[in-house]
TORTORLO-858178 format. One record per residue (C-alpha): residue number from 1; residue in one letter; chain; x, z, y. Coordinates in nm, 2 decimals. Each point is the difference from the previous one (the first is absolute). Example, Ala and Ser with C-alpha at 12.3 -4.5 7.8 and 13.67 -1.06 7.14 Angstrom:
% TORTORLO-858178
<node 1, 'A', 'A', <1.23, 0.78, -0.45>>
<node 2, 'S', 'A', <0.14, -0.07, 0.34>>
% end
This chain:
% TORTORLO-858178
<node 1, 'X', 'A', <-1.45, 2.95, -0.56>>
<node 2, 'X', 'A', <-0.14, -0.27, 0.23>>
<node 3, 'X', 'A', <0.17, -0.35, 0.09>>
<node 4, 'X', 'A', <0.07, 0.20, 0.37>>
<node 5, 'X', 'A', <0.17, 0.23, -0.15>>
<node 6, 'X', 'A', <0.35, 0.10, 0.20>>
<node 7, 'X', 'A', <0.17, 0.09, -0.29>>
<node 8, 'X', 'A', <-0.11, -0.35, -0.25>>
<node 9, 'X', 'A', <0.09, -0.13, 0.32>>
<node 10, 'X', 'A', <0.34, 0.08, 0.07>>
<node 11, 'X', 'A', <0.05, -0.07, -0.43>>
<node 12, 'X', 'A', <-0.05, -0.35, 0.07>>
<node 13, 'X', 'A', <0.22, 0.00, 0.26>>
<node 14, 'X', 'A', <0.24, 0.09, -0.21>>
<node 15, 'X', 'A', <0.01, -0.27, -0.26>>
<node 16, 'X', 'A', <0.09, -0.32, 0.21>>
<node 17, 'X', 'A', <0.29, 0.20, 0.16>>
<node 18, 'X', 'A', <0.10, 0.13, -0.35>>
<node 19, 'X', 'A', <-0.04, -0.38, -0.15>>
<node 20, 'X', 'A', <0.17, -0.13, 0.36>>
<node 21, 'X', 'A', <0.29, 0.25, -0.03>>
<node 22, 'X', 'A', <-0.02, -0.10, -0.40>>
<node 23, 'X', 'A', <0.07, -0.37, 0.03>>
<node 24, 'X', 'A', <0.22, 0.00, 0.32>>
<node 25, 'X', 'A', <0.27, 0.22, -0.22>>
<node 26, 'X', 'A', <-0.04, -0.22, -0.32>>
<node 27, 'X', 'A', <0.09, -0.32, 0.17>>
<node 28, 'X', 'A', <0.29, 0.17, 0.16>>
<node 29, 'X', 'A', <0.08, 0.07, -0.37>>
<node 30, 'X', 'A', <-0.08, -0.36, -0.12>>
<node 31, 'X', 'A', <0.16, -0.21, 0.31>>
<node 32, 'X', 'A', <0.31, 0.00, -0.09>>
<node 33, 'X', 'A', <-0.09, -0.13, -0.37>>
<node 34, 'X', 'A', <-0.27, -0.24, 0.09>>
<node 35, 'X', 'A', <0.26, -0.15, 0.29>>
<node 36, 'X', 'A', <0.21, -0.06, -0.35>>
<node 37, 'X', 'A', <-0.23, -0.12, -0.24>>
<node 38, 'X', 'A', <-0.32, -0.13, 0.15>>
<node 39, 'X', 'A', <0.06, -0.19, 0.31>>
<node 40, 'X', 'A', <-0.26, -0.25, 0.13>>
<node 41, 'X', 'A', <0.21, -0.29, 0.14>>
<node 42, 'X', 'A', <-0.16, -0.25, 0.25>>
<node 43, 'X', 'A', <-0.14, -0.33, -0.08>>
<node 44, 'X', 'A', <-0.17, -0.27, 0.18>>
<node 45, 'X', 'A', <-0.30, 0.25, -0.06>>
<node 46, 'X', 'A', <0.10, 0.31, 0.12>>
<node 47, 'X', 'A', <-0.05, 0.17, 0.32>>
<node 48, 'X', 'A', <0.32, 0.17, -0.04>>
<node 49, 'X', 'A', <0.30, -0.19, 0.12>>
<node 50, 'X', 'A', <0.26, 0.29, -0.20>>
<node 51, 'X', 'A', <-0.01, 0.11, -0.36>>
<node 52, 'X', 'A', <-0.15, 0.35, 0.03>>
<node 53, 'X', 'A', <-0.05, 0.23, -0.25>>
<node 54, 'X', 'A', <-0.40, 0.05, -0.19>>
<node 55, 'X', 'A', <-0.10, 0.27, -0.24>>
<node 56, 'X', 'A', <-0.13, 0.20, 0.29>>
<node 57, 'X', 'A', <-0.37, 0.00, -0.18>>
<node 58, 'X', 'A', <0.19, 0.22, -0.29>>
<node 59, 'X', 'A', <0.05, 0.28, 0.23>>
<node 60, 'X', 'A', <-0.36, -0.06, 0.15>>
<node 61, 'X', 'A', <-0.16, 0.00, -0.35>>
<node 62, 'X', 'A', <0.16, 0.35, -0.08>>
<node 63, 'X', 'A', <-0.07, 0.16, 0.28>>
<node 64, 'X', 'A', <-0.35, -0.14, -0.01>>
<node 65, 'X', 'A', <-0.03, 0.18, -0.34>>
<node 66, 'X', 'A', <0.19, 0.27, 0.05>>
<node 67, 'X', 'A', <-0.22, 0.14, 0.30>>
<node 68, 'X', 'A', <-0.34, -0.13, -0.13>>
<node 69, 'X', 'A', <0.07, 0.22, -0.27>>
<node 70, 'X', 'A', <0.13, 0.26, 0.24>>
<node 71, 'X', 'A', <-0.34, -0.02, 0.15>>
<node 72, 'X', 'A', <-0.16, 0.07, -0.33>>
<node 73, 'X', 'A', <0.17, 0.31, -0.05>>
<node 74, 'X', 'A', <-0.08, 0.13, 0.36>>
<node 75, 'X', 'A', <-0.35, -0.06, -0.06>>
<node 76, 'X', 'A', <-0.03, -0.27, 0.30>>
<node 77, 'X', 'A', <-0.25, -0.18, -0.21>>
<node 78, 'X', 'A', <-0.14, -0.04, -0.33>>
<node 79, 'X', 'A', <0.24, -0.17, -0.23>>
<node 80, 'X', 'A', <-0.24, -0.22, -0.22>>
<node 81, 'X', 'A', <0.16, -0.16, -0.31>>
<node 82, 'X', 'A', <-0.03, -0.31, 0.17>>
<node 83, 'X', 'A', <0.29, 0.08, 0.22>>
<node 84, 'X', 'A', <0.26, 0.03, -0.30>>
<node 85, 'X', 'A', <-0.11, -0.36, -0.14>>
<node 86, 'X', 'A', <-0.01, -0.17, 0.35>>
<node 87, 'X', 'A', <0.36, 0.16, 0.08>>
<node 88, 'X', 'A', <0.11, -0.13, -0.40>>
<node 89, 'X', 'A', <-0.12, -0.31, 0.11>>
<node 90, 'X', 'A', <0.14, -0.07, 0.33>>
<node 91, 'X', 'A', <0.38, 0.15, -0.20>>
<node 92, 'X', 'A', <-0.10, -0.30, -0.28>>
<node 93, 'X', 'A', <-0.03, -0.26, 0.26>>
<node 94, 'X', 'A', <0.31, 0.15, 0.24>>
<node 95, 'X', 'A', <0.19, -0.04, -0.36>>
<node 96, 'X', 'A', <-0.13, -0.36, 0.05>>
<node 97, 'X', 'A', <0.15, -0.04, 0.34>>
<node 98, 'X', 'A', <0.33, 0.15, -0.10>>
<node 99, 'X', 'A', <0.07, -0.24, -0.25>>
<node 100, 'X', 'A', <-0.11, -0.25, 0.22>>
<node 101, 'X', 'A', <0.21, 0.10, 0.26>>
<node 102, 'X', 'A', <0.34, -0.01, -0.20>>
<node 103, 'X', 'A', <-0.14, -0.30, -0.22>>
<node 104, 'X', 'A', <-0.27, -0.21, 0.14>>
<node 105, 'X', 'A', <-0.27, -0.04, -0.26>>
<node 106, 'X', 'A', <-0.19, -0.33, -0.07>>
<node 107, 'X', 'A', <-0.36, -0.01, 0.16>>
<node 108, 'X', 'A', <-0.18, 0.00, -0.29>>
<node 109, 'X', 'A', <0.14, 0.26, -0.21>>
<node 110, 'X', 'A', <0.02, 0.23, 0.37>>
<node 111, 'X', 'A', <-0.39, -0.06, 0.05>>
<node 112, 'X', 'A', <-0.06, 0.07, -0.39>>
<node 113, 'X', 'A', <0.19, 0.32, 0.05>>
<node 114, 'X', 'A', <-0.20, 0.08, 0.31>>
<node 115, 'X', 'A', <-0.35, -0.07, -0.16>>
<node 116, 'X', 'A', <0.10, 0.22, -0.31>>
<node 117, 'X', 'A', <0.06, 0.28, 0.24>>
<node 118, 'X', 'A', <-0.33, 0.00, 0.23>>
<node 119, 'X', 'A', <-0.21, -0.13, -0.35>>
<node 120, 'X', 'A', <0.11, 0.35, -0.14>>
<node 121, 'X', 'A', <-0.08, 0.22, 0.31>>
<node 122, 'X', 'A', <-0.33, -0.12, 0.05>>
<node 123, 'X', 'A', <-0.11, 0.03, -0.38>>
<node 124, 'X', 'A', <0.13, 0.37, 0.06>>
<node 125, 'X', 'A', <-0.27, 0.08, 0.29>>
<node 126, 'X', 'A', <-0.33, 0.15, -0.08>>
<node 127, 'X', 'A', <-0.28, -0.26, -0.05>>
<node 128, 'X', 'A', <-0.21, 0.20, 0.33>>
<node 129, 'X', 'A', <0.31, -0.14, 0.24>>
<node 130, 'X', 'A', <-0.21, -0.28, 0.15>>
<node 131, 'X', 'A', <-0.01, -0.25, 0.30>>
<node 132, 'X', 'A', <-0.28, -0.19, -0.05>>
<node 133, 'X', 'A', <-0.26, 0.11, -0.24>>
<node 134, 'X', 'A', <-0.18, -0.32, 0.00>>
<node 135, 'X', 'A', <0.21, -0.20, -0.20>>
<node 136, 'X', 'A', <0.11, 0.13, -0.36>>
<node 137, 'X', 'A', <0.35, 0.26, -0.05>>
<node 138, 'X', 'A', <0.15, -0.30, -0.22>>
<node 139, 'X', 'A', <-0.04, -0.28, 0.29>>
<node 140, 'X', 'A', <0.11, 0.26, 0.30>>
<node 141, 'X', 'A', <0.34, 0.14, -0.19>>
<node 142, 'X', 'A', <0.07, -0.37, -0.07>>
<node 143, 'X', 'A', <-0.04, -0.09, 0.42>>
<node 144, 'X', 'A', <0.19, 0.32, 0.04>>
<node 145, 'X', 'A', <0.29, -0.02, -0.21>>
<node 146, 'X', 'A', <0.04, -0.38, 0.17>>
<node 147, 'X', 'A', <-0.08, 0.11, 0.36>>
<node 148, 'X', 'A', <0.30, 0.32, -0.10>>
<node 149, 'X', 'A', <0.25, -0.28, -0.13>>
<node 150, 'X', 'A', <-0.06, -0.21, 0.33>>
<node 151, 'X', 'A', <0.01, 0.31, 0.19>>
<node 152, 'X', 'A', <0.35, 0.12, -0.18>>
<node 153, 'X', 'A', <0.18, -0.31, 0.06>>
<node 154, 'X', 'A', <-0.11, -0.07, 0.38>>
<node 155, 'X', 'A', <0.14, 0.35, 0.03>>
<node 156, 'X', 'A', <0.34, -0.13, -0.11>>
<node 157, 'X', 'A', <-0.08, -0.35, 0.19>>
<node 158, 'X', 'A', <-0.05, 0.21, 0.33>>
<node 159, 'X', 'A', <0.36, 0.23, -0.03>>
<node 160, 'X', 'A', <0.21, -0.28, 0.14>>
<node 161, 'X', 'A', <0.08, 0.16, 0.36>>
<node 162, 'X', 'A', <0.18, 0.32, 0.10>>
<node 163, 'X', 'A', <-0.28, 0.27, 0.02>>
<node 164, 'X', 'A', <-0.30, -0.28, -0.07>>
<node 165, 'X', 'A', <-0.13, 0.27, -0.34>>
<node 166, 'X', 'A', <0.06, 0.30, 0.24>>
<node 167, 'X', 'A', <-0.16, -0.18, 0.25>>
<node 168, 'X', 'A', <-0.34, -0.03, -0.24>>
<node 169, 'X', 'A', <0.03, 0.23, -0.23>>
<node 170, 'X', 'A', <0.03, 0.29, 0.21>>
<node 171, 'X', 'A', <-0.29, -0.02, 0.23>>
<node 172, 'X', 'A', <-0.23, -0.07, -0.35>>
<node 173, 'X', 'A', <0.17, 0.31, -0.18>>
<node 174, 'X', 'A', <-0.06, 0.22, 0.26>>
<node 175, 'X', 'A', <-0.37, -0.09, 0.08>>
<node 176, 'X', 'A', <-0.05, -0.01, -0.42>>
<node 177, 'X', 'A', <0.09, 0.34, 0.03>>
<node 178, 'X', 'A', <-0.17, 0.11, 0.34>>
<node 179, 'X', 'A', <-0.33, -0.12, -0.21>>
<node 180, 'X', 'A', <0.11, 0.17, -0.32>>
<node 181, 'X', 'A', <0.05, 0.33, 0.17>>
<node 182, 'X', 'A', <-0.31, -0.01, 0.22>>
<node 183, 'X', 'A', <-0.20, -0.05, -0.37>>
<node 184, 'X', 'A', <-0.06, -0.41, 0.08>>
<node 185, 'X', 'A', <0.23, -0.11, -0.26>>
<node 186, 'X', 'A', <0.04, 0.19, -0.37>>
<node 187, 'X', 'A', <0.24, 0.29, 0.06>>
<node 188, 'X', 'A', <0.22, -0.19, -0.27>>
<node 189, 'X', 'A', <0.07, -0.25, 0.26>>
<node 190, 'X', 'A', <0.16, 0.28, 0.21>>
<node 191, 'X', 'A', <0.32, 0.10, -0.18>>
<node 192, 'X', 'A', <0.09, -0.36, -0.06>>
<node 193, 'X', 'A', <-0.09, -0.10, 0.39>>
<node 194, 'X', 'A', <0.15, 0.31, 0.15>>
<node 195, 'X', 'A', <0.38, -0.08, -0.23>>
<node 196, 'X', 'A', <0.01, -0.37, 0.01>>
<node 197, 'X', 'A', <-0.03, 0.06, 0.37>>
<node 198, 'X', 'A', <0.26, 0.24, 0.04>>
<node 199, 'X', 'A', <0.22, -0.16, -0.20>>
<node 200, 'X', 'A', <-0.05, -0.36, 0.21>>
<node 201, 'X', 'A', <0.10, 0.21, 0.32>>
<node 202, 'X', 'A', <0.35, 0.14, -0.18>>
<node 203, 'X', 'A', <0.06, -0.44, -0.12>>
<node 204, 'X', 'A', <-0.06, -0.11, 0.39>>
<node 205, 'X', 'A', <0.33, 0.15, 0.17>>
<node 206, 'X', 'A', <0.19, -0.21, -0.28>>
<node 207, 'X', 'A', <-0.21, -0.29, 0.04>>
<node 208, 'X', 'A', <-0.03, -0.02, 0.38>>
<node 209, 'X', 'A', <0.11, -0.34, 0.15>>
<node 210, 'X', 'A', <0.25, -0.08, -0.07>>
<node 211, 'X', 'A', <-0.02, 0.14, -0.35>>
<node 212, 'X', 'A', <0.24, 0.19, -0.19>>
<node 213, 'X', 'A', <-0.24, 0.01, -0.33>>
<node 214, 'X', 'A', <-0.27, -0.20, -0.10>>
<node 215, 'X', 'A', <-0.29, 0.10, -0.26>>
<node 216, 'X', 'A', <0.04, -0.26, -0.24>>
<node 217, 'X', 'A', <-0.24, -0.04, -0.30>>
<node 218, 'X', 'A', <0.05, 0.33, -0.13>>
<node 219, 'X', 'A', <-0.17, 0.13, 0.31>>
<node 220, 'X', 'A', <-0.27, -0.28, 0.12>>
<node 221, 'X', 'A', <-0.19, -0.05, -0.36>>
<node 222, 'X', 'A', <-0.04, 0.35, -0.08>>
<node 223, 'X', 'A', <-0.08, 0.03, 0.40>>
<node 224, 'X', 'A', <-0.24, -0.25, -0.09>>
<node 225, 'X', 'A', <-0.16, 0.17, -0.27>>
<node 226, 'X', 'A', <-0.07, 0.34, 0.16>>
<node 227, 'X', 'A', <-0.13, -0.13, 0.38>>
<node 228, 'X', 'A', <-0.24, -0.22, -0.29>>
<node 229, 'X', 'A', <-0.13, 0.30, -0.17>>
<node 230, 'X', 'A', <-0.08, 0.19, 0.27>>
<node 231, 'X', 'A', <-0.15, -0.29, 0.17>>
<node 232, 'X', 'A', <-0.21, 0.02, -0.36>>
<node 233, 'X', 'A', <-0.08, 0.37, 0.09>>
<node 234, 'X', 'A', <-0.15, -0.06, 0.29>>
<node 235, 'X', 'A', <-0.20, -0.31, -0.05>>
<node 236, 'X', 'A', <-0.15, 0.23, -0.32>>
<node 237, 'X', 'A', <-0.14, 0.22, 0.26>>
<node 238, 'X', 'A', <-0.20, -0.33, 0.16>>
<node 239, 'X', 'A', <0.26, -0.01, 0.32>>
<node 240, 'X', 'A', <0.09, -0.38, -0.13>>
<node 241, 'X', 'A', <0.05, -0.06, 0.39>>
<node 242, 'X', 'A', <0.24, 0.20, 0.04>>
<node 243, 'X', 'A', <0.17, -0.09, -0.31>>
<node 244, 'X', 'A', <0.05, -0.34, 0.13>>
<node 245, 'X', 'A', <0.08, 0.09, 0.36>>
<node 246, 'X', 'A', <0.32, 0.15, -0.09>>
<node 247, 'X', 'A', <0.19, -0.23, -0.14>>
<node 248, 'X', 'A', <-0.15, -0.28, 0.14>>
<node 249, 'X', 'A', <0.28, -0.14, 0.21>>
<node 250, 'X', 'A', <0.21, -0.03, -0.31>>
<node 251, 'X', 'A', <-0.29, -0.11, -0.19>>
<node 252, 'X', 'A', <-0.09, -0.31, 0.23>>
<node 253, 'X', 'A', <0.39, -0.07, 0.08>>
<node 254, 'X', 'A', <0.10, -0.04, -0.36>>
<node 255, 'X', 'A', <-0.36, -0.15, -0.12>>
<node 256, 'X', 'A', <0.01, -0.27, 0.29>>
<node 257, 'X', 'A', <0.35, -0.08, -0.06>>
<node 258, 'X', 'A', <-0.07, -0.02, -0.39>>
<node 259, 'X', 'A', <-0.32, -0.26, 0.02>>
<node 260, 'X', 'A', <0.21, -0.17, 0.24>>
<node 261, 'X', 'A', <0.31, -0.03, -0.23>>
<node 262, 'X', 'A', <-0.25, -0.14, -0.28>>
<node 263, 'X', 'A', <-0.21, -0.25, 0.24>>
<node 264, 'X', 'A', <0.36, -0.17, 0.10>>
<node 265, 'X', 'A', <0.06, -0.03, -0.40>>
<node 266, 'X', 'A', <0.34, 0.28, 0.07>>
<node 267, 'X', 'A', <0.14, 0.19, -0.33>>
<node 268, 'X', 'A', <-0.17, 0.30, 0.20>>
<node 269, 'X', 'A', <0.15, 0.23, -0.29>>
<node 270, 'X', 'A', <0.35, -0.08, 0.12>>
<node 271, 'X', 'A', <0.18, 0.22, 0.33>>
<node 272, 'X', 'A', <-0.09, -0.12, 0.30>>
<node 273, 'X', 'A', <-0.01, 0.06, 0.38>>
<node 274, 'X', 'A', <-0.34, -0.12, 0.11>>
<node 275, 'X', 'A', <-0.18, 0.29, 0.00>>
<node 276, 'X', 'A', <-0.12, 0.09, 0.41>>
<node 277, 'X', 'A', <0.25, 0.32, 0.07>>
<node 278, 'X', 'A', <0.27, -0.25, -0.12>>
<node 279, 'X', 'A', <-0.14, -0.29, 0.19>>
<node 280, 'X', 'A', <0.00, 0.25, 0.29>>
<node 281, 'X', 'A', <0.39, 0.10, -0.02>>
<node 282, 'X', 'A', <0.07, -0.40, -0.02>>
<node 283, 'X', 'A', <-0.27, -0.06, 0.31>>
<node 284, 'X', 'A', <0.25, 0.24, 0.24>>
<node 285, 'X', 'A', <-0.18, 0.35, -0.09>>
<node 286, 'X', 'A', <0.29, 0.25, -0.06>>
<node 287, 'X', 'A', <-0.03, 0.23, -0.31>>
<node 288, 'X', 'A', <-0.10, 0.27, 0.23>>
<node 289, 'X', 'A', <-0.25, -0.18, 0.16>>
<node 290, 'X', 'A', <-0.17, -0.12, -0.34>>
<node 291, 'X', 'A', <0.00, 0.36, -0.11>>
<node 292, 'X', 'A', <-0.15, 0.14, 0.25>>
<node 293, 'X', 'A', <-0.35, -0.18, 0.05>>
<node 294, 'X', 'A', <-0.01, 0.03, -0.41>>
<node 295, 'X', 'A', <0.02, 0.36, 0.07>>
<node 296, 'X', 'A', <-0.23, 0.02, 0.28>>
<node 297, 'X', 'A', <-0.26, -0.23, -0.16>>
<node 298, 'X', 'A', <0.04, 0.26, -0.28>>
<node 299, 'X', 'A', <-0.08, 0.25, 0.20>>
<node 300, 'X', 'A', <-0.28, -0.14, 0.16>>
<node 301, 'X', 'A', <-0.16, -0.12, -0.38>>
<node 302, 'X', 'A', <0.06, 0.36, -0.10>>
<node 303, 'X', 'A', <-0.21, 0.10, 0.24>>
<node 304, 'X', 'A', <-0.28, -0.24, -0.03>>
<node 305, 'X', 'A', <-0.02, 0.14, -0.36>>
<node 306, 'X', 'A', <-0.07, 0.33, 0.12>>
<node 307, 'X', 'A', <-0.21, -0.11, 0.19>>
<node 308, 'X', 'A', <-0.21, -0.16, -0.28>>
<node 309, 'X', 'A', <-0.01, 0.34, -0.18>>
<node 310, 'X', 'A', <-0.05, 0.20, 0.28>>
<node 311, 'X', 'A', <-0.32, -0.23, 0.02>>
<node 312, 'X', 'A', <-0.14, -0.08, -0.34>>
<node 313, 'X', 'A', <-0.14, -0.26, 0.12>>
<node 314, 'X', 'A', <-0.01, -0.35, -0.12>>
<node 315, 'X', 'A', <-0.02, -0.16, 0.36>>
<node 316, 'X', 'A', <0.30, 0.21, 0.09>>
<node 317, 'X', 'A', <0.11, -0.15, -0.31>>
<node 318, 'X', 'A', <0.01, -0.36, 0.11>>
<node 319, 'X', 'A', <0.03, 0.04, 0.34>>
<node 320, 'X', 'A', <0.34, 0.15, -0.06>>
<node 321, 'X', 'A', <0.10, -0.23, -0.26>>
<node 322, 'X', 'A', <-0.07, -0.29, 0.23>>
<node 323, 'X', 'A', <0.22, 0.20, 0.30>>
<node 324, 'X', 'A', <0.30, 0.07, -0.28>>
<node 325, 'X', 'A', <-0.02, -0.40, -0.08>>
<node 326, 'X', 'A', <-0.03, -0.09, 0.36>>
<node 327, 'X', 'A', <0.31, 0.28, 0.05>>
<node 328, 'X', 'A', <0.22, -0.18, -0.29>>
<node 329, 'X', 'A', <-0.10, -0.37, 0.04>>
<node 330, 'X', 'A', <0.14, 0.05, 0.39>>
<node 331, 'X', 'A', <0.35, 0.15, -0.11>>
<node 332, 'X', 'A', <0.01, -0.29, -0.30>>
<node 333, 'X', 'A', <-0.09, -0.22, 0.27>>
<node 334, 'X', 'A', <0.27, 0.15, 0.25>>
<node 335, 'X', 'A', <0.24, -0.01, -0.28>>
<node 336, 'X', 'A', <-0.01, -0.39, -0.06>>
<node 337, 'X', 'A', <0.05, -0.12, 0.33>>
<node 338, 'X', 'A', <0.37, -0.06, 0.16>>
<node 339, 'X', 'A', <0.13, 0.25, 0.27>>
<node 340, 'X', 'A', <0.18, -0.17, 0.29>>
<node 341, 'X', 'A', <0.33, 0.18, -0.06>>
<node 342, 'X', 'A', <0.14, 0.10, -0.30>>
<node 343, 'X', 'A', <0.01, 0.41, -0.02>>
<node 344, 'X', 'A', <0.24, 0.06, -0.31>>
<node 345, 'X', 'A', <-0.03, 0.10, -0.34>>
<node 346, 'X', 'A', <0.13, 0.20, -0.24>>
% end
């Protein structure tokens, strides 16, 4: 069977509508019980300006499962154990968000629940799943399981607009699994890729602008987690570029705003709205209007990341890393300057 094959082909096609199809009928299910129990009311934070219902990432986490494991079974890709302790782990940390959804937990014992969780899956990998060889397995799990915990929570910091995790996380699930089906990523990275995908495609109708469902916790960490470990995947086969090119919008937004935060002395662990897409909305931008460069810009990193792989080339490399900074710094940029007439937002 090669990677061109028609029928392995139209298998993976199959799993994103199965895990779309999947999560659009759960939250059908669950709306009318999360519009009961676990509505996110609007604060001098919020984006929102009516309580609306979250939970959504509940019916994104099952599906997510239900047809990674789906693409197990149809023999799509390998099925690695790595795939069952990533998928426990991202449940663990969605059973995080949950609780935190209802019942808002304090910071610290939230992060020391978060750090237990990643500390555990990385001690479960093999001792071969390297980065950077150069520097001892001790010191580069350490910088990993810190650079996962950042990565989780800016995640969670980014999911404060209508579509704003579809708008990201689609575009770097699809081309995760583009490269894991073409043999540039570990085929273990496909199942995950191909689902989580699907599955953000069946959340978007219910969290279009103006949204009926939001992800909440439950959905974003666990999100988090899995975009993270494939991410790890495919800097293990030396594409670090790309790695970073695909996230790096949400990366630089929510670093920026963070190091900002701590330079004007802020409690930059408390909710806030200063990070750019919010500045954006406040600047005149309408939702829409946010979402759509995000989505674009996504685009346009995902590409530059194939790019790099196509190349193999550590010019290529840099050369594209400098055009995805110039690419982000400009919509930052765009984002913190004042429109002349107010557009609306949600």
């Amino acid at each position: 069977m090669t990677l061109l094959d028609p029928y392995r082909t139209a298998l993976a096609l199959v799993i994103p509508i199965a895990a779309a199809l999947i999560c659009a009928g759960l939250i059908v299910m669950l709306h009318p019980l999360l519009r009961r129990y676990a509505l996110a009311r609007p604060n001098a934070r919020s984006s929102h300006v009516v309580p609306t219902p979250q939970g959504g990432g509940i019916a994104v986490m099952v599906a997510t499962a239900i047809a990674a494991a789906l693409a197990g079974v149809l023999g799509v890709s390998s099925f690695g154990h790595a795939i069952p302790v990533v998928m426990a782990a991202a449940f663990c940390l969605a059973a995080v968000g949950m609780i935190d959804d209802f019942r808002p937990i304090q910071v610290i014992p939230r992060l020391a629940l978060q750090l237990a969780i990643v500390t555990v899956l990385f001690a479960t990998l093999p001792p071969q799943l390297r980065i950077l060889e150069a520097i001892p397995l001790g010191l580069e799990r350490a910088l990993l399981i810190v650079g996962f915990l950042w990565f989780i929570n800016l995640v969670n910091f980014m999911d404060g607009l209508d579509w704003m995790t579809v708008a990201e996380m689609l575009p770097a699930s699809a081309a995760l699994a583009a490269f894991a089906f073409f043999g540039q990523a570990p085929a273990s990275v496909l199942p995950i890729a191909l689902a989580l995908a699907g599955a953000l495609l069946g959340f978007a109708p219910f969290n279009r602008p103006i949204a009926r469902l939001f992800l909440g916790d439950v959905g974003s960490l666990p999100i988090g987690l899995l975009i993270g470990w494939c991410l790890f995947e495919l800097a293990s086969q030396q594409h670090i570029a790309a790695a970073l090119l695909l996230p790096l919008y949400y990366l630089a937004d929510a670093t920026i705003t963070l190091l900002r935060r701590i330079v004007n002395g802020e409690r930059f662990w408390d909710a806030h709205r200063s990070h750019f897409y919010q500045r954006a909305t406040d600047n005149g931008f309408s939702v829409t209007q946010v979402i759509a460069r995000v989505f674009l810009l996504n685009l346009a990193l995902a590409g530059l990341a194939m790019t790099t792989i196509a190349a193999s080339s550590r010019s290529v490399d840099l050369t594209m890393l400098a055009l995805g900074a110039f690419g982000v710094a400009a919509v930052l940029f765009q984002f913190s300057q004042a429109r002349v007439a107010q557009t609306g937002q949600r």
